[in-house]
C-alpha positions in Angstrom: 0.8 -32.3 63.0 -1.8 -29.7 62.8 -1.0 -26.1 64.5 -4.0 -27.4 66.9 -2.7 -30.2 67.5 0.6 -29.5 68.4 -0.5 -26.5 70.9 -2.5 -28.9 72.7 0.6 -31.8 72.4 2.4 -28.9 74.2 -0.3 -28.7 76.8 -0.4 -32.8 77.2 3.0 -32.5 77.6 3.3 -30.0 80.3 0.0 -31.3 82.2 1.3 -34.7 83.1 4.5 -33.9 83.4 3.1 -31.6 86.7 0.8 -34.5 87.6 3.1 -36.8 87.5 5.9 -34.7 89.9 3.3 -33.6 92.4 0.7 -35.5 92.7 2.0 -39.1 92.2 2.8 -40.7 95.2 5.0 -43.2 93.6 9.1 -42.0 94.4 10.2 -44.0 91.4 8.1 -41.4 89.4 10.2 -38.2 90.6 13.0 -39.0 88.2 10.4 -39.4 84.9 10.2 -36.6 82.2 7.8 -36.5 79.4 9.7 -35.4 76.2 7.1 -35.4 74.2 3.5 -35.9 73.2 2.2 -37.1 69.5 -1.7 -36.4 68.8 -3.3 -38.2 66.0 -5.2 -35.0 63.7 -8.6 -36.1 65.2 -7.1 -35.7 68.8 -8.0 -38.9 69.8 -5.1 -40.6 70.7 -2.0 -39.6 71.9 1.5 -40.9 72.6 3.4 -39.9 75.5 7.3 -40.2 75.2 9.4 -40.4 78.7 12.7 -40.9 79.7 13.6 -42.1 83.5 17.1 -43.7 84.8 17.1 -47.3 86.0 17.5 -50.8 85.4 15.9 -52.7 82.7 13.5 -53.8 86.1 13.1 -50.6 87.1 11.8 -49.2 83.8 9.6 -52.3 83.8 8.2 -51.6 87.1 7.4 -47.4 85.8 6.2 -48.8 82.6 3.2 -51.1 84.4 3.2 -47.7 86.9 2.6 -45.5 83.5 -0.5 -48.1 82.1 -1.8 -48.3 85.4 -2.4 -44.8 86.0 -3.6 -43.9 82.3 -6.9 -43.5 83.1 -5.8 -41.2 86.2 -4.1 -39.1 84.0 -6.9 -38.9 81.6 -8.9 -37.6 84.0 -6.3 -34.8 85.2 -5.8 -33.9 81.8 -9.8 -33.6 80.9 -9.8 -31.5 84.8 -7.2 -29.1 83.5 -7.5 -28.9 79.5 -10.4 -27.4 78.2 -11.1 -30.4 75.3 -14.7 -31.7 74.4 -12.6 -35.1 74.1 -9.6 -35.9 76.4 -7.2 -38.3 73.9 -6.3 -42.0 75.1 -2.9 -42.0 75.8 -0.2 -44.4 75.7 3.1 -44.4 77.0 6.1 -45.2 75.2 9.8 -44.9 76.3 12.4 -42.1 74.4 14.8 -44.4 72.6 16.3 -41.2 70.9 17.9 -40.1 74.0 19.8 -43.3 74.9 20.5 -43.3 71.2 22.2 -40.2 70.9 23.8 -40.9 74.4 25.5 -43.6 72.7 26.4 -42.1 69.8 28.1 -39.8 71.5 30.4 -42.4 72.9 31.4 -43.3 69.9 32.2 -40.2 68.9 34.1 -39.9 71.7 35.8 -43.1 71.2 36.7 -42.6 67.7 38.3 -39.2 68.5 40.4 -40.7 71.6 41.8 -44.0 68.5 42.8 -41.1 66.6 
């Protein structure tokens, strides 16, 4: 990712993380954080990574919360970024988190069979 790119990724990033704690009405929302932000070069597009607790339901229901709201965000984001172009975004959940949760497990469970 361009140097551009990845300073206004870091922007993205911090942006709707704020609009999503404080000015979401939605409780199930308090628990979300964004971990990261992808921009395509041109800036138009951007992927949003998030991690929340819950069951498989639960992230359902925040997933359909996320799409629902994207063009609510968008419009933050174009309110408090100066960009010609605000990016589409898309949500996606963190799967590297859980992953290295689990790893760790087995780390831990290799090291207790010793």
């Amino acid at each position: 990712m361009k140097q551009r790119a990845r300073r206004i990724a870091e922007m993205i990033q911090r942006e709707i993380g704020q609009i999503i704690n404080f000015e979401m009405r939605d409780p199930r929302m308090k628990n979300l954080t964004i971990t990261g932000v992808q921009l395509s070069d041109d800036l138009g597009y951007a992927k949003i990574y998030y991690v929340t607790a819950g069951t498989d339901a639960e992230l359902k229901q925040i997933k359909e919360t996320l799409v629902h709201a994207q063009g609510f965000l968008r419009t933050k984001i174009g309110e408090r970024i100066d960009m010609k172009y605000v990016p589409q975004i898309k949500f996606f959940f963190d799967e590297s988190i859980a992953h290295s949760a689990r790893m760790d497990e087995l780390f831990k469970e290799i090291k207790t069979g010793e």
